[in-house]
C-alpha positions in Angstrom: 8.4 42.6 18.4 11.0 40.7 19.7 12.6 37.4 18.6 10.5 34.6 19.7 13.4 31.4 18.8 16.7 32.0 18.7 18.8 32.3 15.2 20.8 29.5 16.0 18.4 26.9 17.3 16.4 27.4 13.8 17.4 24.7 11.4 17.4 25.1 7.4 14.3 24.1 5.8 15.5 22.8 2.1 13.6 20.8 -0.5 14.4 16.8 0.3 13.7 13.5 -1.2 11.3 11.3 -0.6 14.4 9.5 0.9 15.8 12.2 2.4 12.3 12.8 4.5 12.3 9.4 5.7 15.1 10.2 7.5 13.4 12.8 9.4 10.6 10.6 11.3 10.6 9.4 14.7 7.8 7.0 14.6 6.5 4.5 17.7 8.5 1.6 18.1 6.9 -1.6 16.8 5.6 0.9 12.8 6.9 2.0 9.7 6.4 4.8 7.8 7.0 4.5 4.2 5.8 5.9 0.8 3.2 5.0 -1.2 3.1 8.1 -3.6 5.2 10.5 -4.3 5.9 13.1 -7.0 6.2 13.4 -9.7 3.1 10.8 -9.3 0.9 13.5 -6.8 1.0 16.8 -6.3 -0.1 18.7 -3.1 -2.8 15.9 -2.5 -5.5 16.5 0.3 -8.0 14.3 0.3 -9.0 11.1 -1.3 -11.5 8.1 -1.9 -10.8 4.5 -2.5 -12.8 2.9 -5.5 -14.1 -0.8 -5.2 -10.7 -2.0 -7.0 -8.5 -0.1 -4.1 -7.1 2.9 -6.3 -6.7 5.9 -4.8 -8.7 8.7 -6.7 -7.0 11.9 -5.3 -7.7 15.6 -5.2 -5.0 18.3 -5.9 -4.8 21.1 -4.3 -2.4 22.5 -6.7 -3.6 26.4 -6.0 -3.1 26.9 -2.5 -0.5 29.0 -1.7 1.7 28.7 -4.3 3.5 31.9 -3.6 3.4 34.0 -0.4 0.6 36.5 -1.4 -1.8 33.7 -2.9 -2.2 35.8 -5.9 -2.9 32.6 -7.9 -5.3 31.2 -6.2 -8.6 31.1 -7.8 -6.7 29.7 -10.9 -8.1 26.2 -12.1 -4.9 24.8 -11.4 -6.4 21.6 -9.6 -6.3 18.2 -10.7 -8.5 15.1 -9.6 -6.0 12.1 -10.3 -6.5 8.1 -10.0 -3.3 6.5 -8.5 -2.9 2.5 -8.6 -0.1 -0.2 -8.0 -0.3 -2.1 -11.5 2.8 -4.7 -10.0 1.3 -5.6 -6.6 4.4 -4.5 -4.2 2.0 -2.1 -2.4 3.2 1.2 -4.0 1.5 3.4 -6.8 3.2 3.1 -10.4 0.5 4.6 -12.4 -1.4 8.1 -12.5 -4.3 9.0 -14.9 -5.5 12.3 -14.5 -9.5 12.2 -14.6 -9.8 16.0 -14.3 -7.8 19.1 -14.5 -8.7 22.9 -14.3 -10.0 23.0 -10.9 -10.2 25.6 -8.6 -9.0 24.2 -5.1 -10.8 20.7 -5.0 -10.9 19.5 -1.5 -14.0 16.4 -1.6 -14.6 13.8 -3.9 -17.0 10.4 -3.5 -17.3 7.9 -6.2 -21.1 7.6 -7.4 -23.0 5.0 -9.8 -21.9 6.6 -13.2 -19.5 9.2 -11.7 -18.2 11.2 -9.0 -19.3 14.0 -7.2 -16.4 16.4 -6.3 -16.5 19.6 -4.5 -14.1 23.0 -5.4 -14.0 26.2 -3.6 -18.0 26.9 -4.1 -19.9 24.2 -5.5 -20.8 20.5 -5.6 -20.3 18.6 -9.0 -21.1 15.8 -10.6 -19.6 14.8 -13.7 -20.0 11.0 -15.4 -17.5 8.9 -16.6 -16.7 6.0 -18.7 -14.3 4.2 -17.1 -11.5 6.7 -15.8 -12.2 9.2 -18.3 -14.8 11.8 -17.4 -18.1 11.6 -20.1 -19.1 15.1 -20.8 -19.2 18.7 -18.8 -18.9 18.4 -14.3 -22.2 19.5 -13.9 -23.5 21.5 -10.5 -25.3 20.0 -8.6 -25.0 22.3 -5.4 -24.2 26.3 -6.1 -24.1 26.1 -1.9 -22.1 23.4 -0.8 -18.9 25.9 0.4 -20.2 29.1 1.1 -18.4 31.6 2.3 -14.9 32.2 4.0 -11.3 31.2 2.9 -10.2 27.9 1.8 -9.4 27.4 5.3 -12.9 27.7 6.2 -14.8 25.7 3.5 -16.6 22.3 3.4 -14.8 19.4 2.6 -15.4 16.1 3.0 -18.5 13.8 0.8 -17.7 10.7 3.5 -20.0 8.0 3.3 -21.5 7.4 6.8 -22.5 3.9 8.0 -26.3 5.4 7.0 -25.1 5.8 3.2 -25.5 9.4 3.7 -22.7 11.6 2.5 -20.8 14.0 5.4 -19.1 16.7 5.8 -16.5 19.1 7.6 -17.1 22.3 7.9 -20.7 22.0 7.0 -24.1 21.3 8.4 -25.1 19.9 5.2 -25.1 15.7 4.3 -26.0 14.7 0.3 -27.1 11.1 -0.9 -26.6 11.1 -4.9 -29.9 9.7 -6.8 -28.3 7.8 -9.7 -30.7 7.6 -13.4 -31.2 11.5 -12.7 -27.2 12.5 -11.5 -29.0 14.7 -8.8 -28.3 15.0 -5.1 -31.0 15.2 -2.2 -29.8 17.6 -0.1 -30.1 17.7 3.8 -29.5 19.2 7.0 -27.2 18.1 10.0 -25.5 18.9 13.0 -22.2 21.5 12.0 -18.6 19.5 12.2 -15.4 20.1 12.1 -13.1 21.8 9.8 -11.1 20.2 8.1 -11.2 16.4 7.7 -13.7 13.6 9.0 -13.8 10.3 9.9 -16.0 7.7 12.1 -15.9 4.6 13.8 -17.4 1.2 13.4 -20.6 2.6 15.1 -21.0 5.2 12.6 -21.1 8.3 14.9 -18.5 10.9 13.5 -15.4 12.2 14.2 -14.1 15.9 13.5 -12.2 18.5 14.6 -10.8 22.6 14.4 -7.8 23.9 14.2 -7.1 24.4 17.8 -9.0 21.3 19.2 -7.1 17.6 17.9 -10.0 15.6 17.7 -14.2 15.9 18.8 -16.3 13.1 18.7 -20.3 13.0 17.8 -21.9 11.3 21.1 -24.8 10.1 18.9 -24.9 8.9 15.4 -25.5 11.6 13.1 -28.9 13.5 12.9 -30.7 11.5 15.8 -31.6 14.8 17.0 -32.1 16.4 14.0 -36.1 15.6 13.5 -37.7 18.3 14.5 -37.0 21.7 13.5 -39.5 23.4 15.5 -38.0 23.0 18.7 -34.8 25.4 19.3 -32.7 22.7 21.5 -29.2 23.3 21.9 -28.6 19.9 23.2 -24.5 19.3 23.4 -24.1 16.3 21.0 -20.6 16.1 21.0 -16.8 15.9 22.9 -13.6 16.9 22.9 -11.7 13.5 23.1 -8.7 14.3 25.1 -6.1 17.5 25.7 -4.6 19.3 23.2 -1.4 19.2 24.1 1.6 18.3 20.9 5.2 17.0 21.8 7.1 18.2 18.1 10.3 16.8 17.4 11.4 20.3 16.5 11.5 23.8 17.5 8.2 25.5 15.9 9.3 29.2 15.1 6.8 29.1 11.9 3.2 29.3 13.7 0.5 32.4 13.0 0.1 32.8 16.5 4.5 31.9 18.2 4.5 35.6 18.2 2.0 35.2 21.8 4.9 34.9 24.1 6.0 36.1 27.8 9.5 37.1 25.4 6.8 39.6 23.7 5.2 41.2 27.4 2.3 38.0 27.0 0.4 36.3 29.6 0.4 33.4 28.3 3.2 31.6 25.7 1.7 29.7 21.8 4.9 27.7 22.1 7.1 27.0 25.0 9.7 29.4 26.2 12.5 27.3 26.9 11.9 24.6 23.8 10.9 26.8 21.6 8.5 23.7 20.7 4.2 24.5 20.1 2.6 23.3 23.5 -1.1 22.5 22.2 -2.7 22.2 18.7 -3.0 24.8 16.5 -2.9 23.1 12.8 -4.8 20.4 13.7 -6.7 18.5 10.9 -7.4 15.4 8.9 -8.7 12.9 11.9 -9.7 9.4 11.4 -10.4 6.4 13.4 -8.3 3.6 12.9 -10.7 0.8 11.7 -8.1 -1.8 10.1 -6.1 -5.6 11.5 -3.1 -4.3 10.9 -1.6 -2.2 13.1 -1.8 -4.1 16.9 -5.4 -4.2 18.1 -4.5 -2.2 21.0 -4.5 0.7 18.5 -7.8 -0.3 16.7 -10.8 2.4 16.9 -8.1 4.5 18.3 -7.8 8.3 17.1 -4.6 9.9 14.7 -4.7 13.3 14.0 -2.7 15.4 11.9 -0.9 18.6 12.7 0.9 20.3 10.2 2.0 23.1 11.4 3.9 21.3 13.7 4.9 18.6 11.6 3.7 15.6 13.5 0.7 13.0 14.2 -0.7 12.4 17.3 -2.6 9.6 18.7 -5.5 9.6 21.0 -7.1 6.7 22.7 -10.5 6.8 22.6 -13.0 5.6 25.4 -16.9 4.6 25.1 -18.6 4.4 28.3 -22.2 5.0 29.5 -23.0 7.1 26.4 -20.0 9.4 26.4 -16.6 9.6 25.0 -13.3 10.5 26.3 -9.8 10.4 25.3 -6.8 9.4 26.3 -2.9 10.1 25.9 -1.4 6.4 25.7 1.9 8.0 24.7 2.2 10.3 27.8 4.9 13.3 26.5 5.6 12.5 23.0 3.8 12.0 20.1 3.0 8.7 17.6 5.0 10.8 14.7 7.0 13.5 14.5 9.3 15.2 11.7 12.2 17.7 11.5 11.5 18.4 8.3 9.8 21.7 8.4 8.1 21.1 4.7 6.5 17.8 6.2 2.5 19.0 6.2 0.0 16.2 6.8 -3.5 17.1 6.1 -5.4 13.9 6.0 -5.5 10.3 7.1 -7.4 7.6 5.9 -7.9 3.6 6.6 -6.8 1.6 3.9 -7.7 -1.5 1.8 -5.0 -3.2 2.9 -5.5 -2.5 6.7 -3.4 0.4 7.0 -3.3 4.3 7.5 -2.4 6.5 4.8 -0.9 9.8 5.2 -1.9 12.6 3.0 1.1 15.0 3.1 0.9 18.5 1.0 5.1 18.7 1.3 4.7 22.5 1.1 6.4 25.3 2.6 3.7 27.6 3.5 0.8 26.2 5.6 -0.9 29.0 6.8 -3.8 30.9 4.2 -3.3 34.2 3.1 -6.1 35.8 5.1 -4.0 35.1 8.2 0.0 35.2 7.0 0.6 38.1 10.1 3.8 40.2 9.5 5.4 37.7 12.0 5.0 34.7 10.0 5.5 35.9 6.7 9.0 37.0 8.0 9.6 33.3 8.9 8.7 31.8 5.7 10.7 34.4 3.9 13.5 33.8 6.0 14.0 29.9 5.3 12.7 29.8 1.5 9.3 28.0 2.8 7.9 30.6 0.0 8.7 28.3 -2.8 8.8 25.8 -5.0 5.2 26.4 -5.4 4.2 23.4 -7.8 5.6 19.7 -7.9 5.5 17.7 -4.7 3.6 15.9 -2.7 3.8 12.4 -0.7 1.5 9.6 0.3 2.6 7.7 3.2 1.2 4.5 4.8 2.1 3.8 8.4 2.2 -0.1 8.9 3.2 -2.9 11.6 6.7 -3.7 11.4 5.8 -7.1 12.5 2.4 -8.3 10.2 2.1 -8.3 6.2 -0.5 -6.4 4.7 -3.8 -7.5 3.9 -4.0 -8.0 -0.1 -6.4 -5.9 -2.0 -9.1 -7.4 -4.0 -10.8 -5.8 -6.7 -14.6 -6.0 -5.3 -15.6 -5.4 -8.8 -15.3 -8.5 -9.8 -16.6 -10.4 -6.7 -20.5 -11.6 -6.4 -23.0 -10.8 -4.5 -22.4 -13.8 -2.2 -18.5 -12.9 -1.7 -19.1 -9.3 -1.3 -21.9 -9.9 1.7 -19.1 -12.3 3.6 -16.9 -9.3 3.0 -19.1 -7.2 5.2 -17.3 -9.6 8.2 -13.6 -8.5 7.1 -11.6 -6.8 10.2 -11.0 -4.2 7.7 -13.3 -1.0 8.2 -12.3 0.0 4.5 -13.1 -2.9 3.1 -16.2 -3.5 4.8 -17.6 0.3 3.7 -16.6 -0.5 0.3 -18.5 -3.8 0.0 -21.7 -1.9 1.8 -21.4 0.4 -1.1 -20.7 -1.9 -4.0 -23.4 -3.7 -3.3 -26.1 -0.8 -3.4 -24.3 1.1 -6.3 -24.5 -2.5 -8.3 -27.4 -2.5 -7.3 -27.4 -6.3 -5.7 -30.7 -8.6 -4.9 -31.3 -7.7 -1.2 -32.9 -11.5 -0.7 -29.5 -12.9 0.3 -28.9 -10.4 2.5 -32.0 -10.4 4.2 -31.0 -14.2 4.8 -27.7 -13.4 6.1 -29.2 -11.7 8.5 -32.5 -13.7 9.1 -29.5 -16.5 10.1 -28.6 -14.6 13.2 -25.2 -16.2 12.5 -23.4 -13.0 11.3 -21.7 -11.2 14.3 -23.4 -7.8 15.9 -20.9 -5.5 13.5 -20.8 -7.3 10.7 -25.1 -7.2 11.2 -25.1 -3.6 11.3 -23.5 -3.3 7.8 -26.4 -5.9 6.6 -29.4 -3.7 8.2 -27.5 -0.8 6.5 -26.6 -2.1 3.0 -30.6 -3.1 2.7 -31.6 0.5 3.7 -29.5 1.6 0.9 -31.3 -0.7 -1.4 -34.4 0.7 -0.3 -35.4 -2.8 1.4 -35.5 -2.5 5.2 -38.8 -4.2 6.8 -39.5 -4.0 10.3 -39.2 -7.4 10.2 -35.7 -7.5 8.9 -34.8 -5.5 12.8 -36.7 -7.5 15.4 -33.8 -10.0 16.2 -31.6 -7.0 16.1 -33.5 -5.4 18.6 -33.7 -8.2 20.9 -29.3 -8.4 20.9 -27.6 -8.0 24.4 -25.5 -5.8 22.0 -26.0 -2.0 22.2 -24.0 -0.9 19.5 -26.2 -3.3 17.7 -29.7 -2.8 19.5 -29.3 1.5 18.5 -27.9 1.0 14.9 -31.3 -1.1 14.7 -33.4 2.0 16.1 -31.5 4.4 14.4 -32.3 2.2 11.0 -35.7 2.3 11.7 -36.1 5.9 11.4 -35.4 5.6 7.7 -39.1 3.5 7.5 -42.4 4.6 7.3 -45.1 4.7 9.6 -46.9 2.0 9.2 -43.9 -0.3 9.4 -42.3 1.8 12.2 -45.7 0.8 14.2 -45.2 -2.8 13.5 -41.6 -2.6 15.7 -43.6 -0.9 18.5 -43.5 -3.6 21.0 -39.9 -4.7 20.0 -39.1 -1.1 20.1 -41.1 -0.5 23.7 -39.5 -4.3 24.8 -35.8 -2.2 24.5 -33.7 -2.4 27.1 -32.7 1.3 27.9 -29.1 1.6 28.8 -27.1 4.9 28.5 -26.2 4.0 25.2 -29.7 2.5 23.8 -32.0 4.9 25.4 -32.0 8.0 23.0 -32.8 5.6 19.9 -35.6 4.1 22.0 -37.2 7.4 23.1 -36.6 8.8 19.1 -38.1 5.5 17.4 -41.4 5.9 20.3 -41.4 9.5 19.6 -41.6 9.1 16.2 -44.2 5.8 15.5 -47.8 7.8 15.3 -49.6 5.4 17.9 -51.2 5.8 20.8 -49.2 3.0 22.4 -46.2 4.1 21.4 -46.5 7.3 22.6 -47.4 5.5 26.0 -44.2 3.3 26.2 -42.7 6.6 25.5 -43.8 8.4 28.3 -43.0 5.6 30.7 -39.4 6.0 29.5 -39.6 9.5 30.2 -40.9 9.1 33.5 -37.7 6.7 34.6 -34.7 7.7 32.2 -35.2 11.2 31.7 -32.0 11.9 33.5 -30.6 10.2 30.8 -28.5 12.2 28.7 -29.9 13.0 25.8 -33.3 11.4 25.8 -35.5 14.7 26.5 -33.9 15.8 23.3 -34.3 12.8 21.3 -38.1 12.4 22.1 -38.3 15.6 21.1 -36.7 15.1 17.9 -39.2 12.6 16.9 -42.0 14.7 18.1 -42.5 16.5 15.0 -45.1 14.8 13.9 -46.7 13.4 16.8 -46.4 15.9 19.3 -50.4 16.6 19.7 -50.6 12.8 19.9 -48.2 12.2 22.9 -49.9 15.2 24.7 -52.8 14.0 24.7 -51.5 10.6 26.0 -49.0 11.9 28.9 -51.8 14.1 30.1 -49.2 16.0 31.9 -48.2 12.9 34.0 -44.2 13.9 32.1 -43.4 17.6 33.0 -40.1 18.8 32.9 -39.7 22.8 32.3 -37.4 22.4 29.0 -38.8 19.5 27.4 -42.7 21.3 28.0 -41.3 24.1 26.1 -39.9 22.2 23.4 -43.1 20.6 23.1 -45.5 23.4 22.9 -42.8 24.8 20.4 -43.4 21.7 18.3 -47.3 21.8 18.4 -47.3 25.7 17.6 -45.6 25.0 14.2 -43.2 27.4 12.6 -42.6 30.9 13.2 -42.3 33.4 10.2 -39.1 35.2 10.0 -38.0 38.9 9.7 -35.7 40.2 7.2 -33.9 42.4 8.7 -32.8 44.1 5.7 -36.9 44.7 5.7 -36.2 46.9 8.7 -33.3 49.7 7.4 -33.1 52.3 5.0 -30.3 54.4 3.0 -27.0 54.1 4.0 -27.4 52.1 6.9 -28.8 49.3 5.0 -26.0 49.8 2.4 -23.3 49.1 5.0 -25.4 46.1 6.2 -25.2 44.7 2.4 -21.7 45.4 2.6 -20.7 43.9 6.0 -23.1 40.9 4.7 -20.5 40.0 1.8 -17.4 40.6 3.8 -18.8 38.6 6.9 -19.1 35.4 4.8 -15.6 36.2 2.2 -12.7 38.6 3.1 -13.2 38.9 6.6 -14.3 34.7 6.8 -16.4 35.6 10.1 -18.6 32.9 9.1 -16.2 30.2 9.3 -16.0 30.6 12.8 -19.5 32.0 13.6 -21.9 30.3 11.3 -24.3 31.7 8.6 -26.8 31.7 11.2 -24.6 33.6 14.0 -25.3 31.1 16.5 -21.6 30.3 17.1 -19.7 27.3 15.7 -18.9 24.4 18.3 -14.9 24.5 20.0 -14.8 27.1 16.6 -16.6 31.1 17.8 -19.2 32.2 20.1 -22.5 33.3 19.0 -22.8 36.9 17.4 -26.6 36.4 17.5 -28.5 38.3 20.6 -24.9 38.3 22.3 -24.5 41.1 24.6 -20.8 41.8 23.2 -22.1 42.6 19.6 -25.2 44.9 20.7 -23.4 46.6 23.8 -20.9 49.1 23.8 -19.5 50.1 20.4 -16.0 51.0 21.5 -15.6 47.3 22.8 -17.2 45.8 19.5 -14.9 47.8 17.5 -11.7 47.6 19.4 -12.5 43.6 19.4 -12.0 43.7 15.6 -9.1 45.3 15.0 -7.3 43.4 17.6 -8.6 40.4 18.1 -9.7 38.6 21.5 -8.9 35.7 23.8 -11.2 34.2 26.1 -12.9 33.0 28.7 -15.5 35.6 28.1 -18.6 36.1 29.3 -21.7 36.3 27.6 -25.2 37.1 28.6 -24.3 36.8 31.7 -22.0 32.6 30.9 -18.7 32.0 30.3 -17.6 30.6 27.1 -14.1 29.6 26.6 -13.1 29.2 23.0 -10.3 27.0 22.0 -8.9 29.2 19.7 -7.8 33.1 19.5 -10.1 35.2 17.4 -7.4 37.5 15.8 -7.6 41.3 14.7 -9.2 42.2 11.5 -6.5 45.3 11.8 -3.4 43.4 10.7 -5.5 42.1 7.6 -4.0 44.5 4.4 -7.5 43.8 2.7 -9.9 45.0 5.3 -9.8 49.2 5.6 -11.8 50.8 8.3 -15.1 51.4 6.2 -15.1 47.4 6.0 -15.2 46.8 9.7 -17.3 49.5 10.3 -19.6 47.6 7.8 -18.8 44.3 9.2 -19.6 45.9 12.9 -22.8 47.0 11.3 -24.2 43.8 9.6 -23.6 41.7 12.7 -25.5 44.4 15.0 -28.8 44.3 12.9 -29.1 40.8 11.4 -30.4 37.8 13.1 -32.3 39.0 15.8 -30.1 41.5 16.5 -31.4 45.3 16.6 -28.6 47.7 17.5 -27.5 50.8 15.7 -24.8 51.3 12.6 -21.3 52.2 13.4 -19.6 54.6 11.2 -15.9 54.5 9.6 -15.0 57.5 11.6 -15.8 55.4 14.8 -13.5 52.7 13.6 -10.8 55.2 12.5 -11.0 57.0 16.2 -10.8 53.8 17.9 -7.8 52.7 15.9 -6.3 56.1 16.7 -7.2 55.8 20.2 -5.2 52.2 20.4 -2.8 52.9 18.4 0.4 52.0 20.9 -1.2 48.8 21.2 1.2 45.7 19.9 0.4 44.4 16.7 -1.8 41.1 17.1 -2.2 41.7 21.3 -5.7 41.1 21.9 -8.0 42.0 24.1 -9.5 39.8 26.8 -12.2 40.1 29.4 -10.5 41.6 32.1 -10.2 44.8 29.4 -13.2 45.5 29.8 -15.6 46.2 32.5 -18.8 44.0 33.0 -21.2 46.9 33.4 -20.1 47.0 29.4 
């Protein structure tokens, strides 16, 4: 395979300074980049969690990668470490180390009496007495990162506007029930990869690898009611292209090998800059919610992408009940390095108003499962191998023009100060007041008067409605001036709070509820409240909506979502005056009740259902299909397509097989619709772990679960097909046109 970027335009890629990095940024005009952390203080950070006094209490990935086969990997070699500035000149001078001897730790979230921290498989909670841990982490989730590579596995434990805890990577949220150090456990919509953030709203932001940043249309689980109903309504959007400007040439990518140099249609990085064109590290999102950076920026989107050494920013765009994104610096980027080692992973918005940079400083980037002969001739060939221990930076990026905020310890404020802190233009101080005062937990009667006043202002009301759900105190009564706002941020955050009622106080909001304005944005809340309050005049005002915003996006879906329980009610009230062909299925699919599964294990004998059990375990470790697929095979948005009842997995053999030992690109169609992926599935052939048996029992497991029925593929199928393709490149993958539709 030929030379993708010439010798001479590759620089050196040697260990530097903190000082020496610096050096290496280009940053917008009008911010400065400058370090808050560095080591010997942190080591190979990647995610972290401000406490109420504004330390940093940081994860260490210490394991990952630490050598260019991963062979230590599953050592407890990660730390959980508590970083503060004891002098007050904005830059971390102290580290206590709360925890050590953890495998890859990768979420944390601060809890009445503890923290909750996730590793490579489970969920944890351990108590603590001050900052030193009280007894053994116990587990409080054996599930929460099933599956996959440590590319591919939940992390996250975010706390949403609705004091739930979120996620990437995962279709699971967690609120922690403090007295018995136990989580409840619940289902959501599936996000994101690595990193997650959200805006003042509360709806969520996320994104893959090869998409920069996707945005959650909705706030979270509004169409999540009703599990009867099998919609597959689209919740969410890709906020802008995915195109990267890097400072430098990018020789160092998985995929810079996909070039026209190589006899490609198409080129990973550019063949006359040598630079990546779009995203294909991207990770670590957040929404900038602080005062001080210029407000032009505010609620704006930064992602990270390390593999290309740089941050981008996206402008982001709320209008009629959609998002979209925008490029505000045209054909370069908000941050870019030349140092090759620079690898941001995670932002986050600060106590003091502004953005911190998580940044692994770490030579390899890329996981073992997917270091292709290609790239691990790169990182050979510059040292990016090693030092495998030792470094790691925090950087803020702040206004060159406006001091910081100072950070208070909320600790030591009342109940009074900490409710006017619910007003600060700082998102991270706001969330941290919200929580402060339910951890404590506080008297809800001065909030309730806060926001009886009507004085507090429509963002600053939202967090009020919220912090008294979290105290378990939300009345109807506490949302009908809410409800009547000209506000619709304000007006759904209202209905969206209601939800967490019951029934008989949901029925006392039905005429403010029916009295709701229904705009683009307001509509879906007012049809899931309606759908959800068990009355027979609710379920009227509800199919008067119907009748003149069904065209609405989204509101078909969210009645149904609150149809669960009421969906014999409301027929009997539309009496068929409401019929539209997918919602009438939805409904008769929520007043037949739940369908009783197969196994299909149930269904095979001998040896074919020993290579299912073996394709199962490979599916969801070695070969990490289900990071891209789901547990479910229903696909993975902007991640995989579905596997489940596609016509590409139960077809022809040949095609399956030849698809996983070289890997495919899309469009493709399936069933008959084109999906277009954002990202390249590659071979399982170039993987030194996976032999032929192990895609033969891979092939097999995916062609029999689910609802899947279609026969077992042997080894010798596999080790025919590899034969029979055997002059094919190394990593060129298939695509549609290889294959004939009649297929």
């Amino acid at each position: 395979m030929g030379k993708i970027v010439p010798e001479e335009l590759i620089p050196p890629a040697p260990v530097l300074t903190v000082e020496e990095a610096l050096k290496t940024f280009t940053i917008e005009k009008g911010f400065i980049i400058e370090p808050v952390a560095a080591e010997p203080l942190v080591d190979k950070p990647v995610a972290l969690t401000f406490d109420p006094s504004g330390r940093m209490w940081v994860c260490e990935m210490r394991g990952y990668m630490p050598d260019i086969d991963g062979k230590l990997e599953n050592m407890a070699t990660g730390r959980i470490a508590i970083l503060e500035d004891t002098t007050g000149d904005g830059k971390a001078d102290k580290r206590t180390t709360f925890l050590d001897k953890i495998v890859l730790p990768r979420a944390i979230s601060l809890v009445p009496g503890g923290i909750l921290y996730g590793d490579q498989n489970n969920l944890y909670f351990v108590a603590r007495n001050g900052d030193k841990p009280k007894g053994k982490a116990v587990v409080v989730d054996d599930k929460f990162a099933p599956g996959g590579n440590v590319e591919h596995k939940t992390n996250g434990l975010m706390s949403g506007i609705d004091n739930w805890l979120y996620n990437a990577k995962s279709n699971a949220r967690f609120k922690f029930i403090p007295g018995e150090n136990k989580i409840i456990k619940d289902t959501t919509a599936f996000r994101g990869q690595w990193g997650i953030s959200r805006d003042n709203f509360g709806r969520l932001f996320h994104n893959s690898n090869s998409t920069l940043l996707i945005g959650d249309r909705v706030l979270p689980n509004l169409l999540n009611g009703n599990k009867l109903a099998k919609m597959k309504a689209k919740t969410t959007e890709r906020i802008g292209s995915n195109a990267v400007f890097p400072g430098r040439v990018t020789p160092g990518l998985n995929r810079a090998y996909i070039s026209s140099h190589n006899g490609y249609s198409s080129n990973t990085i550019d063949p006359k800059t040598f630079k990546l064109t779009n995203a294909t590290g991207a990770c670590g999102p957040v929404i900038y919610r602080g005062n001080n950076l210029p407000s032009s920026v505010n609620e704006n989107g930064f992602v990270c992408e390390s593999s290309a050494q740089l941050i981008k920013m996206i402008g982001v765009e709320d209008k009629d009940g959609t998002l979209k994104g925008s490029h505000p610096l045209d054909n370069r980027d908000f941050l870019t390095s030349t140092d090759e080692r620079f690898r941001p992973v995670n932002m986050y918005n600060a106590p003091d108003g502004s953005l911190y940079i998580l940044d692994m400083y770490h030579g390899i980037i890329q996981h073992k499962t997917y270091m292709t002969t290609y790239l691990r001739a790169q990182t050979l060939s510059r040292g990016l191998e090693g030092p495998g221990y030792g470094h790691g930076r925090i950087y803020r990026i702040r206004s060159a023009s406006k001091r910081l905020a100072t950070v208070e310890d909320l600790t030591k404020a009342s109940d009074i100060d900490l409710i006017k802190k619910l007003d600060s233009p700082i998102g991270a101080v706001r969330d941290l007041a919200q929580k402060e005062l339910i951890d404590r937990p506080s008297d809800p009667k001065p909030i309730i008067e806060a926001l009886a006043t009507g004085a507090a202002g429509e963002l600053t009301s939202i967090h009020l409605i919220w912090t008294l759900e979290g105290l378990g105190a939300l009345k109807a009564e506490h949302l009908v001036g809410a409800l009547t706002s000209t506000n619709e941020e304000l007006v759904s955050s209202a209905l969206y709070a209601a939800l967490s009622m019951t029934d008989s106080e949901l029925m006392k909001l039905e005429a403010s509820t029916a009295a709701v304005k229904a705009t683009a944005m307001t509509a879906p809340y007012k049809a899931r409240v309606l759908a959800a309050t068990p009355s027979p005049l609710a379920q009227e005002a509800l199919v008067s909506l119907l009748e003149e915003h069904h065209k609405i996006s989204l509101v078909r879906e969210a009645a149904i979502s609150g149809l669960s329980g009421t969906a014999i009610l409301f027929d009997k009230v539309n009496k068929g005056r409401f019929s539209e062909k997918s919602f009438d299925k939805w409904l008769q699919e929520s007043k037949r009740g739940p369908q009783k599964q197969i196994d299909p294990k149930t269904l095979l004998k001998g040896e074919h259902l020993a290579s299912f059990m073996r394709g199962e375990k490979l599916y969801s470790t070695t070969a990490a299909c289900i990071g891209c697929h789901g547990q479910d095979g229903a696909g993975l948005p902007n991640l995989g397509p579905q596997l489940d009842g596609s016509d590409w997995v139960t077809g022809s053999e040949d095609r399956l097989v030849k698809i996983l030992i070289h890997g495919l690109t899309g469009p493709i169609l399936i069933n008959g619709k084109t999906f277009t992926p954002q990202a390249f599935m590659p071979g399982l052939g170039v993987n030194p772990s996976i032999n032929d048996g192990d895609i033969a029992d891979i092939s097999t497991f995916i062609r029999a679960n689910w609802t899947n029925r279609a026969s077992k593929i042997t080894e010798a199928t596999v080790t025919a097909i590899r034969r029979e393709t055997s002059e094919r490149s190394a990593g060129q993958m298939y695509s549609q046109k290889d294959f004939p539709l009649k297929d």
